[in-house]
PyMOL Python script that loads the backbone (N, CA, C, O; Angstrom):
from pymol import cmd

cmd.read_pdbstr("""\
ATOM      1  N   UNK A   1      20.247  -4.809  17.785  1.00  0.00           N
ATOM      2  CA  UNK A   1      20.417  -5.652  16.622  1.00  0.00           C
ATOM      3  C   UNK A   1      19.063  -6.140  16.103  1.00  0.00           C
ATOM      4  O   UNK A   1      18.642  -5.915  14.968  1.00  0.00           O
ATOM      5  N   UNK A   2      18.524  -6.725  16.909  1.00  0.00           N
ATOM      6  CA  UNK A   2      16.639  -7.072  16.431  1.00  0.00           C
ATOM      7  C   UNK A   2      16.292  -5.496  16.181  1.00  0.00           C
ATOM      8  O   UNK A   2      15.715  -6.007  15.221  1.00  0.00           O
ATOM      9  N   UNK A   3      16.149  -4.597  16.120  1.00  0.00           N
ATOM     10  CA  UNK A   3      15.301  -3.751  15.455  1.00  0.00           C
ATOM     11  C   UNK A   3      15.876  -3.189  14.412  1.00  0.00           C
ATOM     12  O   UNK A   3      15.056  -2.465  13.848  1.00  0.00           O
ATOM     13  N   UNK A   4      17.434  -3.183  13.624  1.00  0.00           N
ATOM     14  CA  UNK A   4      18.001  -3.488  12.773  1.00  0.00           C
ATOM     15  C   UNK A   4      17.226  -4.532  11.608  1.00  0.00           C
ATOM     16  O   UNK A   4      16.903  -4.288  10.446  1.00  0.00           O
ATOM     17  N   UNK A   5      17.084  -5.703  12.370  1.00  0.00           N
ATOM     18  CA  UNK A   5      16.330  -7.270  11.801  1.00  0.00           C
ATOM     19  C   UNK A   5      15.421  -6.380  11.229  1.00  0.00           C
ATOM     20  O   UNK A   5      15.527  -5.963  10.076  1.00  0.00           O
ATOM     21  N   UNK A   6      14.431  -6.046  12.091  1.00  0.00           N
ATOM     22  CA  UNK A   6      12.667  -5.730  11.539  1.00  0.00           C
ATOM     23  C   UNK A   6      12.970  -4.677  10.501  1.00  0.00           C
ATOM     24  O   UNK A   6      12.820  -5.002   9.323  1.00  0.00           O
ATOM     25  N   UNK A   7      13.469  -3.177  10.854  1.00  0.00           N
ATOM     26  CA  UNK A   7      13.903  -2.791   9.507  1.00  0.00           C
ATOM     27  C   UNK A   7      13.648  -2.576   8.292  1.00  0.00           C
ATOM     28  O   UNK A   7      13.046  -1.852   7.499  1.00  0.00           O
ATOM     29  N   UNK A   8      14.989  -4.350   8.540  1.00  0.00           N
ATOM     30  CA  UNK A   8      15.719  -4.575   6.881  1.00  0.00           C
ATOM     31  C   UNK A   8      14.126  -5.101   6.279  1.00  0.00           C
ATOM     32  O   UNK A   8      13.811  -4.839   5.118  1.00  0.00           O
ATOM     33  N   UNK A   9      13.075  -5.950   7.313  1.00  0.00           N
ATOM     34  CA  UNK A   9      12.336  -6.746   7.106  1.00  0.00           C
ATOM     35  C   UNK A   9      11.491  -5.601   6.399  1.00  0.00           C
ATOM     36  O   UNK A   9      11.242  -5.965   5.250  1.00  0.00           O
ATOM     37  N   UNK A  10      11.204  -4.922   6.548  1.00  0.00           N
ATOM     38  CA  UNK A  10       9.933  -3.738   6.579  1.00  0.00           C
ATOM     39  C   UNK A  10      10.312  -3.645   5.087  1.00  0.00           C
ATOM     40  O   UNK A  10       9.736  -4.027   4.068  1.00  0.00           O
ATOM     41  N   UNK A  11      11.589  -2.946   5.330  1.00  0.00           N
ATOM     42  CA  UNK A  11      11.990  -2.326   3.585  1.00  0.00           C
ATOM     43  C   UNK A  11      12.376  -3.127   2.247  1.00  0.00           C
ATOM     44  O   UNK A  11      12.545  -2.929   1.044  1.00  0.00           O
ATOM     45  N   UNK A  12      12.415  -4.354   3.392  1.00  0.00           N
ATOM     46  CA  UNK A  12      12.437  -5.175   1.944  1.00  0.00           C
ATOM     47  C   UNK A  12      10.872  -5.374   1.621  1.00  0.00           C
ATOM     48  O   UNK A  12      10.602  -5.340   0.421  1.00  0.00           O
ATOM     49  N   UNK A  13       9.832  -5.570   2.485  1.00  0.00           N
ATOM     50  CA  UNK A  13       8.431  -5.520   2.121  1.00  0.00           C
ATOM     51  C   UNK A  13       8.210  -4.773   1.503  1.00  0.00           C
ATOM     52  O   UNK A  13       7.860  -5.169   0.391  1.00  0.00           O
ATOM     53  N   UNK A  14       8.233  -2.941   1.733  1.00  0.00           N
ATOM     54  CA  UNK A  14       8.213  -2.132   1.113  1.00  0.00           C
ATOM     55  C   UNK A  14       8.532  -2.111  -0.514  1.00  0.00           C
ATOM     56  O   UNK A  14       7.750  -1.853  -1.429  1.00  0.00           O
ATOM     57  N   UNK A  15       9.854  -2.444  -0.570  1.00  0.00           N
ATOM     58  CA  UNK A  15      10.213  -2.755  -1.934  1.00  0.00           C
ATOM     59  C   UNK A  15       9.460  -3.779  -2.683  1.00  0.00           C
ATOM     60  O   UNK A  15       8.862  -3.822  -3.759  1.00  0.00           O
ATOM     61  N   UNK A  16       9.748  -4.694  -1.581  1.00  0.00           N
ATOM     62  CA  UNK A  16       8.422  -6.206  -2.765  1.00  0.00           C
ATOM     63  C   UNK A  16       7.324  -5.408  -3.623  1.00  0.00           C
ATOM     64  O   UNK A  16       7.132  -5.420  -4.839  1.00  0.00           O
ATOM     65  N   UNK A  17       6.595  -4.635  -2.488  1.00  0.00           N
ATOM     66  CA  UNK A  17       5.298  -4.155  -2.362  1.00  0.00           C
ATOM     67  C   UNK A  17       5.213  -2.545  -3.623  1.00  0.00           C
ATOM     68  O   UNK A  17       4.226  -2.340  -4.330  1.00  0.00           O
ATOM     69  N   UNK A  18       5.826  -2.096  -3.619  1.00  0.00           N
ATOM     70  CA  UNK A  18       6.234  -1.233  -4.585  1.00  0.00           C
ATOM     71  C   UNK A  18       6.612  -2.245  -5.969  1.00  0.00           C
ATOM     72  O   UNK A  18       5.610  -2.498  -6.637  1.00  0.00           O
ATOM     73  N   UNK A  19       7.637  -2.727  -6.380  1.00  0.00           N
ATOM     74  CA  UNK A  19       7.839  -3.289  -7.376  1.00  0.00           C
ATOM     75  C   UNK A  19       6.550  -3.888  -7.832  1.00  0.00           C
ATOM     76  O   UNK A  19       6.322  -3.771  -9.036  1.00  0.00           O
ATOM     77  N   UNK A  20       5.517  -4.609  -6.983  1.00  0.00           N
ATOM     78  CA  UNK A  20       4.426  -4.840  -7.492  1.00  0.00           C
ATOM     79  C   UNK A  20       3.135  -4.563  -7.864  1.00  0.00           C
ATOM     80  O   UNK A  20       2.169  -5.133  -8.371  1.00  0.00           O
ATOM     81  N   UNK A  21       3.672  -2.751  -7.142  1.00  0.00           N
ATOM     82  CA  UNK A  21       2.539  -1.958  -7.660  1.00  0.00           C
ATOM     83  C   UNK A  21       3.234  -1.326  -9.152  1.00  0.00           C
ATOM     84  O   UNK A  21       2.255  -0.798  -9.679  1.00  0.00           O
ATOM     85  N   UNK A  22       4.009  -1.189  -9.764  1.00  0.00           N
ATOM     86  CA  UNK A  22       4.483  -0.932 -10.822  1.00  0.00           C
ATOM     87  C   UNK A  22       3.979  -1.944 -11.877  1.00  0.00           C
ATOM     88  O   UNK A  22       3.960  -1.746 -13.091  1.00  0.00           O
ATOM     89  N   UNK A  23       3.646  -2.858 -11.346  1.00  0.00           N
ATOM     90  CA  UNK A  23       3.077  -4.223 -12.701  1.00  0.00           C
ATOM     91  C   UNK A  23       2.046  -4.090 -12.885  1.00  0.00           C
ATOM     92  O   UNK A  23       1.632  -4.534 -13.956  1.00  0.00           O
ATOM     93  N   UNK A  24       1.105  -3.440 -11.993  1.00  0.00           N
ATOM     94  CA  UNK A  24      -0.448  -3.257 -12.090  1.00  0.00           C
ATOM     95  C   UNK A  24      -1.195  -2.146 -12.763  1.00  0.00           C
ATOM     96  O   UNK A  24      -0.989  -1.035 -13.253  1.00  0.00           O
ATOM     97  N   UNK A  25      -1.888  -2.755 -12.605  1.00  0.00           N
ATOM     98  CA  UNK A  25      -3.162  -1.418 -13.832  1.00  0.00           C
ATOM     99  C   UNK A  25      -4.270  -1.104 -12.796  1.00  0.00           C
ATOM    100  O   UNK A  25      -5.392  -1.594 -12.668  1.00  0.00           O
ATOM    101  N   UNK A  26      -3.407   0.180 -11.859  1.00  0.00           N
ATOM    102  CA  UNK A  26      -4.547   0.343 -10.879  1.00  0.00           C
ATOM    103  C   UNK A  26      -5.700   2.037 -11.566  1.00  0.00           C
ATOM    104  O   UNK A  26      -6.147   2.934 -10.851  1.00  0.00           O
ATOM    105  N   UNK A  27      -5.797   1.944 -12.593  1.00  0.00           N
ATOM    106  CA  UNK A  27      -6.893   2.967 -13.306  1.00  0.00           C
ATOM    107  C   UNK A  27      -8.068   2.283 -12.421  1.00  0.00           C
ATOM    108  O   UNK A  27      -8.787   3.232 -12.732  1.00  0.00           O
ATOM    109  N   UNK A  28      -8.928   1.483 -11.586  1.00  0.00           N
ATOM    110  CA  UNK A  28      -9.952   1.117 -10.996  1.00  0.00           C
ATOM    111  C   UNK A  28      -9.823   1.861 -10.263  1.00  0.00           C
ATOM    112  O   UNK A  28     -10.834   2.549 -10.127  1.00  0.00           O
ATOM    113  N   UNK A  29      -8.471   2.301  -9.218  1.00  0.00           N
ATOM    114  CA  UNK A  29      -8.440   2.766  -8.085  1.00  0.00           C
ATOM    115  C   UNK A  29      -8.352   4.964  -7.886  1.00  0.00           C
ATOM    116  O   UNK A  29      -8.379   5.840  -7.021  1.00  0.00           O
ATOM    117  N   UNK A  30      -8.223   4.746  -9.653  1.00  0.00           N
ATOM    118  CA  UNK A  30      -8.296   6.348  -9.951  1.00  0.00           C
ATOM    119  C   UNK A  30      -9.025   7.502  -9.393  1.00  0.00           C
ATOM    120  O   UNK A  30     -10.222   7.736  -9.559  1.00  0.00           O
ATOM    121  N   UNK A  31      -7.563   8.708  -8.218  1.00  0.00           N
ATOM    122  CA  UNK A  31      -8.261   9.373  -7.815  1.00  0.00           C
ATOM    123  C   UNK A  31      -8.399   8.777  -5.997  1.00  0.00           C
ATOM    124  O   UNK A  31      -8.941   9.455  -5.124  1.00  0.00           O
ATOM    125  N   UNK A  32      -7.815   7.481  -5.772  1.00  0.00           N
ATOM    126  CA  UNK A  32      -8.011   6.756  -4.447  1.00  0.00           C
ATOM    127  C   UNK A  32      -6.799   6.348  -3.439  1.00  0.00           C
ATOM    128  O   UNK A  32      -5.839   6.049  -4.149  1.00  0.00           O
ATOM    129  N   UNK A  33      -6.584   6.265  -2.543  1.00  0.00           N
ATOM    130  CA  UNK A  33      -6.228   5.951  -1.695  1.00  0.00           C
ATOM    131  C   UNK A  33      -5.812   4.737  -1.388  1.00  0.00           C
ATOM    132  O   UNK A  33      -6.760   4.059  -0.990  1.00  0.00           O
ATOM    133  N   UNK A  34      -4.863   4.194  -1.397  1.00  0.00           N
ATOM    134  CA  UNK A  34      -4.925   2.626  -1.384  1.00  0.00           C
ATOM    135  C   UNK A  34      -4.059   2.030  -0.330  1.00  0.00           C
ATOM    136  O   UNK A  34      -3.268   2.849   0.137  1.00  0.00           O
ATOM    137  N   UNK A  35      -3.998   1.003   0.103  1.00  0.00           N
ATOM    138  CA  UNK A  35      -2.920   0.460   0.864  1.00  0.00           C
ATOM    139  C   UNK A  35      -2.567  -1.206   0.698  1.00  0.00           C
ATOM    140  O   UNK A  35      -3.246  -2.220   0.533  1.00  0.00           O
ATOM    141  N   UNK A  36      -1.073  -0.892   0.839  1.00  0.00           N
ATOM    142  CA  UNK A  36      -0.670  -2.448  -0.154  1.00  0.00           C
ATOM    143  C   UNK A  36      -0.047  -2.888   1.080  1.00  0.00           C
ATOM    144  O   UNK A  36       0.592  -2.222   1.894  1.00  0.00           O
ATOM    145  N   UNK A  37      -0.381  -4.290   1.081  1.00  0.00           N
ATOM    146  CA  UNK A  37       0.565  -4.939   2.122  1.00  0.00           C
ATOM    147  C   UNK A  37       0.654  -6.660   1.276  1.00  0.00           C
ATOM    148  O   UNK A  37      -0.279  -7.276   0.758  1.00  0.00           O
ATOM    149  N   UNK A  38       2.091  -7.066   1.393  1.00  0.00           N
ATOM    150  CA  UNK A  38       2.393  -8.251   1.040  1.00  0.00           C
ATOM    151  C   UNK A  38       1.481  -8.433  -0.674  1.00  0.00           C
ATOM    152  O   UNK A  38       0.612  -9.278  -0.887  1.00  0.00           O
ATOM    153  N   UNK A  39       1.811  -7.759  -1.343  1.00  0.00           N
ATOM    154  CA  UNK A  39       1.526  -7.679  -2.459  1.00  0.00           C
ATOM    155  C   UNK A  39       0.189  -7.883  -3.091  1.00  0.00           C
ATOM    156  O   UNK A  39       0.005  -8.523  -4.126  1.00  0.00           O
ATOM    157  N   UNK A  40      -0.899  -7.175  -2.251  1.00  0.00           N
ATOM    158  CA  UNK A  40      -2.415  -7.320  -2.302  1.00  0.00           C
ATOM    159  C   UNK A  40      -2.835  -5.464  -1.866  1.00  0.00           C
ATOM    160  O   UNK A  40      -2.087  -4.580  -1.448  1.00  0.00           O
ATOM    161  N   UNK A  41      -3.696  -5.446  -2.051  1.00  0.00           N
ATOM    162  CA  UNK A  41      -4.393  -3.975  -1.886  1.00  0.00           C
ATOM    163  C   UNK A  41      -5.088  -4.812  -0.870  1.00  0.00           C
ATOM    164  O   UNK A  41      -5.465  -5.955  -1.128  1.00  0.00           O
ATOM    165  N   UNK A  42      -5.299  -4.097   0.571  1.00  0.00           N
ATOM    166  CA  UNK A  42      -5.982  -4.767   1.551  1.00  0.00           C
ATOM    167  C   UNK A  42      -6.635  -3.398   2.001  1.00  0.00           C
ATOM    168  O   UNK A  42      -7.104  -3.375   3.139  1.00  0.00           O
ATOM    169  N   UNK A  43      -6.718  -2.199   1.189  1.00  0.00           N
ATOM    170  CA  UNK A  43      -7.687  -1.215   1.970  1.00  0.00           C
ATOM    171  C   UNK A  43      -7.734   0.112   0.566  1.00  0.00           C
ATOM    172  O   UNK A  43      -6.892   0.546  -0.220  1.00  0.00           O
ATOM    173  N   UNK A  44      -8.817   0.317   0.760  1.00  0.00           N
ATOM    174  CA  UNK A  44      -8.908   2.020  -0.563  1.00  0.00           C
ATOM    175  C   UNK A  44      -9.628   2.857  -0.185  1.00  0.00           C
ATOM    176  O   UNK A  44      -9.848   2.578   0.994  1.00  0.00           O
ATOM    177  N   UNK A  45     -10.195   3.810  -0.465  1.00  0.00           N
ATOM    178  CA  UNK A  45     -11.055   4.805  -0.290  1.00  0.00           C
ATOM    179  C   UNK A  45     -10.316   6.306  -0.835  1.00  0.00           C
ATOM    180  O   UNK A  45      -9.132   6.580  -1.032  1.00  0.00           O
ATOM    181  N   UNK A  46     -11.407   7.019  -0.960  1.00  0.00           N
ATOM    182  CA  UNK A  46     -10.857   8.533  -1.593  1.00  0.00           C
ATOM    183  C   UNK A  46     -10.063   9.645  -0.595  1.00  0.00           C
ATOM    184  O   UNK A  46      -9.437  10.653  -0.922  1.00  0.00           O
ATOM    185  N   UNK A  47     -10.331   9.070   0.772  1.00  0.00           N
ATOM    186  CA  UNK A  47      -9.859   9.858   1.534  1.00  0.00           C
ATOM    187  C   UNK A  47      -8.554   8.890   2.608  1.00  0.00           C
ATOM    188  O   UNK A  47      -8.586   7.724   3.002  1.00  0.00           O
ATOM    189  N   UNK A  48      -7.909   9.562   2.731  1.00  0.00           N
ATOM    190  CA  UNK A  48      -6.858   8.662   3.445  1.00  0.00           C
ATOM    191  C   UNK A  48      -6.908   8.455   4.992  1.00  0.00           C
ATOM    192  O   UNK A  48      -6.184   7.708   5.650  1.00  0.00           O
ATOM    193  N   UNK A  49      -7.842   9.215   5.411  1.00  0.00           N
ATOM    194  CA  UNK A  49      -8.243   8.787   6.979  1.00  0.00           C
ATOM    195  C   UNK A  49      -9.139   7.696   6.889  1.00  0.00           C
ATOM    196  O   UNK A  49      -8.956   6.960   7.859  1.00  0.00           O
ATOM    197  N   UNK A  50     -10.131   7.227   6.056  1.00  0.00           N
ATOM    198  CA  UNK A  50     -10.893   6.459   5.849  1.00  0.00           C
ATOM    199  C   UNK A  50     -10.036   5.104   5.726  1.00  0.00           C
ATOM    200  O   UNK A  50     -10.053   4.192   6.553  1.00  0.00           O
ATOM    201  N   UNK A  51      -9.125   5.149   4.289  1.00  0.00           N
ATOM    202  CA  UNK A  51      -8.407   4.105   4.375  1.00  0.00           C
ATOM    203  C   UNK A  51      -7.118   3.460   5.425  1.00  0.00           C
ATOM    204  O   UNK A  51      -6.681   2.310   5.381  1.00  0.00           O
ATOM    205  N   UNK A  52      -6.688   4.534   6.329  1.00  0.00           N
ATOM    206  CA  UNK A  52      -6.383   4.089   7.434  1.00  0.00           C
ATOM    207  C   UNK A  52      -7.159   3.705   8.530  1.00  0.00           C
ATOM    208  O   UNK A  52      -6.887   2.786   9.302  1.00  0.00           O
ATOM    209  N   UNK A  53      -7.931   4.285   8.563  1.00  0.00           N
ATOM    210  CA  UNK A  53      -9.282   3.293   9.563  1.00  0.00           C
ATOM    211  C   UNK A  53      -9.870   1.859   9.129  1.00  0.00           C
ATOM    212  O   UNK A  53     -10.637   1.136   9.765  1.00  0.00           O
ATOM    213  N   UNK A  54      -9.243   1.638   7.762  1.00  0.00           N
ATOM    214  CA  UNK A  54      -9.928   0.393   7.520  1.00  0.00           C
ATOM    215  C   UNK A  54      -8.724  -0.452   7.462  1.00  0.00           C
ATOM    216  O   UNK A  54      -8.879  -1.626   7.126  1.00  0.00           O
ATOM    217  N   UNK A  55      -7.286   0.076   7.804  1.00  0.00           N
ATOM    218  CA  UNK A  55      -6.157  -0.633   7.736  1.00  0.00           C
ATOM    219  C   UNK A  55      -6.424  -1.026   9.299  1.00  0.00           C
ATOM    220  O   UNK A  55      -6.401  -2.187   9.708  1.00  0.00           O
ATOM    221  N   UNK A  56      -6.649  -0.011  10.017  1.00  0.00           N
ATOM    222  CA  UNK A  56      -6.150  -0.076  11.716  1.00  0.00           C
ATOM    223  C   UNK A  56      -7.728  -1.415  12.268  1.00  0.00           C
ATOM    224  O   UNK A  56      -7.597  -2.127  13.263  1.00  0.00           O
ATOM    225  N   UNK A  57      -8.875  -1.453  11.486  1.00  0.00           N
ATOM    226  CA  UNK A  57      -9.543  -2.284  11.298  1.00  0.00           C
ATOM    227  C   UNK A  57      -9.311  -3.802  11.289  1.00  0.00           C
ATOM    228  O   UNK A  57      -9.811  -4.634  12.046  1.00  0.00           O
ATOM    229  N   UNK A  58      -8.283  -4.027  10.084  1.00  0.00           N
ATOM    230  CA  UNK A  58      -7.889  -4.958   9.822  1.00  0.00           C
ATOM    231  C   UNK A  58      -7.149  -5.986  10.792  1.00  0.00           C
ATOM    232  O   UNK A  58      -7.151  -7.212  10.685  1.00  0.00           O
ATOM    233  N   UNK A  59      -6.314  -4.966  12.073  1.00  0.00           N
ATOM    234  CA  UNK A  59      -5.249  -5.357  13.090  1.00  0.00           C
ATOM    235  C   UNK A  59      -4.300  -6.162  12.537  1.00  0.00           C
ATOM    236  O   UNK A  59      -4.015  -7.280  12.967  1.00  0.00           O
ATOM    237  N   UNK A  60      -3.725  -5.546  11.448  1.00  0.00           N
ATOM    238  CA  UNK A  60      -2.620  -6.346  10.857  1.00  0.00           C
ATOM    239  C   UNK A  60      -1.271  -5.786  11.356  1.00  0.00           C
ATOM    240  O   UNK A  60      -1.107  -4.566  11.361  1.00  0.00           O
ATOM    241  N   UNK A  61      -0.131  -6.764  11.846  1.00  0.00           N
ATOM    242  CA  UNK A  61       0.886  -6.900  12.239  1.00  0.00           C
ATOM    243  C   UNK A  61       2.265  -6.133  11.844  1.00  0.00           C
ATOM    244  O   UNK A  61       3.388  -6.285  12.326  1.00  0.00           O
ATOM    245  N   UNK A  62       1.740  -5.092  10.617  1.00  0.00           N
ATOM    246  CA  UNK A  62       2.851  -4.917   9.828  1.00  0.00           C
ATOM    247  C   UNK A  62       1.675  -3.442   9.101  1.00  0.00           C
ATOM    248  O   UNK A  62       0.489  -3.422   8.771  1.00  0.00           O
ATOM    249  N   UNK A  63       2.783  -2.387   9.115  1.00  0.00           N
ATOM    250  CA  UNK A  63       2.106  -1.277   8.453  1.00  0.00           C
ATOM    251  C   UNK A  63       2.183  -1.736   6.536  1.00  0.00           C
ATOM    252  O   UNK A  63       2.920  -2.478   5.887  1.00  0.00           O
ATOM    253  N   UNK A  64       1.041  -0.862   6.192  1.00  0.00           N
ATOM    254  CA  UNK A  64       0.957  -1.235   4.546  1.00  0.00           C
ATOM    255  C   UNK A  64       1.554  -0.359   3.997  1.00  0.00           C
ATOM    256  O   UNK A  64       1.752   0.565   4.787  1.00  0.00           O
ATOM    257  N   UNK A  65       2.059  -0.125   2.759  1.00  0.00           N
ATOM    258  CA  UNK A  65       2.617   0.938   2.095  1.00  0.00           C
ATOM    259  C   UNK A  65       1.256   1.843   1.133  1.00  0.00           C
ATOM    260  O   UNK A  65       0.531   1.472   0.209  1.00  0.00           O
ATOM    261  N   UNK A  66       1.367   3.053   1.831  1.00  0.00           N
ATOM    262  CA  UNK A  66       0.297   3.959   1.416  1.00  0.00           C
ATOM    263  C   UNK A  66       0.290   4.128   0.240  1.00  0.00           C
ATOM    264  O   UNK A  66       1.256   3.639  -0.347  1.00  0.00           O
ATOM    265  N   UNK A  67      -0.830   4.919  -0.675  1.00  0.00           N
ATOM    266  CA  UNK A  67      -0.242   5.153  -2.265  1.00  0.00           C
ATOM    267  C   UNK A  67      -1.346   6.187  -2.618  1.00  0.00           C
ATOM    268  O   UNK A  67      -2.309   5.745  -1.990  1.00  0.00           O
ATOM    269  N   UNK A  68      -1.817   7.449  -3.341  1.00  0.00           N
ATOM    270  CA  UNK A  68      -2.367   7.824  -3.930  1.00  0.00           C
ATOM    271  C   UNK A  68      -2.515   7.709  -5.345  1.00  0.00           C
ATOM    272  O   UNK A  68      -1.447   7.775  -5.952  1.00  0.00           O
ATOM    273  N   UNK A  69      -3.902   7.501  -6.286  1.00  0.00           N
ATOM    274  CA  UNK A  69      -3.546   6.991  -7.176  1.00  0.00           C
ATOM    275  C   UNK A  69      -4.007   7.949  -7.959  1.00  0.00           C
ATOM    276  O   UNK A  69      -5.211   8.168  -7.826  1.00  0.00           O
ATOM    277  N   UNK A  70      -3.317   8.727  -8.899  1.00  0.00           N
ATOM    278  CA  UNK A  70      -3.772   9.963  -9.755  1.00  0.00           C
ATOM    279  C   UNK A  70      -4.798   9.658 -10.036  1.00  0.00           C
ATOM    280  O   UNK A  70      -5.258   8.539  -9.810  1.00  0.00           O
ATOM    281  N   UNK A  71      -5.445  10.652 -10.639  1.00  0.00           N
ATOM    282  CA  UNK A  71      -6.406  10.635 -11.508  1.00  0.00           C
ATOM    283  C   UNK A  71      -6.125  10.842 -12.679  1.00  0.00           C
ATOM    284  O   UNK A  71      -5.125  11.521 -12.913  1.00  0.00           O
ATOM    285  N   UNK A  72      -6.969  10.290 -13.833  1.00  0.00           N
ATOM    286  CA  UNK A  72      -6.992   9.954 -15.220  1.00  0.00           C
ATOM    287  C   UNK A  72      -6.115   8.970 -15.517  1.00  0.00           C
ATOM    288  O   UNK A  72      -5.886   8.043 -14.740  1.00  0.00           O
ATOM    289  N   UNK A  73      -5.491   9.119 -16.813  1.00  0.00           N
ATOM    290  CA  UNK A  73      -5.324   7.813 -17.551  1.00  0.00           C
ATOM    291  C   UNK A  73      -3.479   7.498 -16.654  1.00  0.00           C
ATOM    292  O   UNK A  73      -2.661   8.371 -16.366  1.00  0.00           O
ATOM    293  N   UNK A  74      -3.346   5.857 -16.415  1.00  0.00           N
ATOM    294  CA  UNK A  74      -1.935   5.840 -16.077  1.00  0.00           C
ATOM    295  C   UNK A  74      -1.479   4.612 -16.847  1.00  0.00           C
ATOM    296  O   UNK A  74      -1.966   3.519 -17.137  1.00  0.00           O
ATOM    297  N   UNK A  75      -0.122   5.378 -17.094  1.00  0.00           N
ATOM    298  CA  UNK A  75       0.213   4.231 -18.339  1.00  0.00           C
ATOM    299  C   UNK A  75       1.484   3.510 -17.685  1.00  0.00           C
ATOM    300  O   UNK A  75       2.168   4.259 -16.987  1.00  0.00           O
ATOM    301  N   UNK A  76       1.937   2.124 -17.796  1.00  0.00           N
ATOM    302  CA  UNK A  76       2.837   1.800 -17.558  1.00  0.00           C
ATOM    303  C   UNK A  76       4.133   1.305 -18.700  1.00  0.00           C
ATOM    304  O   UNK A  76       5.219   0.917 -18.270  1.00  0.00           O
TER     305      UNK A  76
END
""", "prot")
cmd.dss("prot")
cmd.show_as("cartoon", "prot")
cmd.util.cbc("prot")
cmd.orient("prot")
């Protein structure tokens, strides 16, 4: 039943965390790697081993939701 709990907990983060990358104007991050946790970008880089080394860095409690961010123009 507790790992049920964590989960629901995760995917509702997930979702927070998504819905609030949809509001943003990440053209800065164009072409990058990013990782969102609790509705902040807490890691980027062009390569995604990099930006998981700077997540696993961090020793945060809770995985981030990964993202690649096209390149060129993104419109919302």
């Amino acid at each position: 039943m507790k790992m049920k709990k964590s989960r629901e907990l995760n995917q509702n983060q997930i979702n927070s965390d998504y819905e609030w990358l949809l509001m943003q104007n990440l053209s800065k991050y164009s072409g990058e790697w990013i990782a969102v946790l609790e509705r902040r970008i807490v890691a980027r880089d062009i390569s995604l081993k990099k930006t998981m080394d700077k997540v696993k860095s961090l020793g945060l409690k809770t995985m981030p939701l990964f993202l690649r961010v096209p390149e060129g123009s993104i419109t919302t």
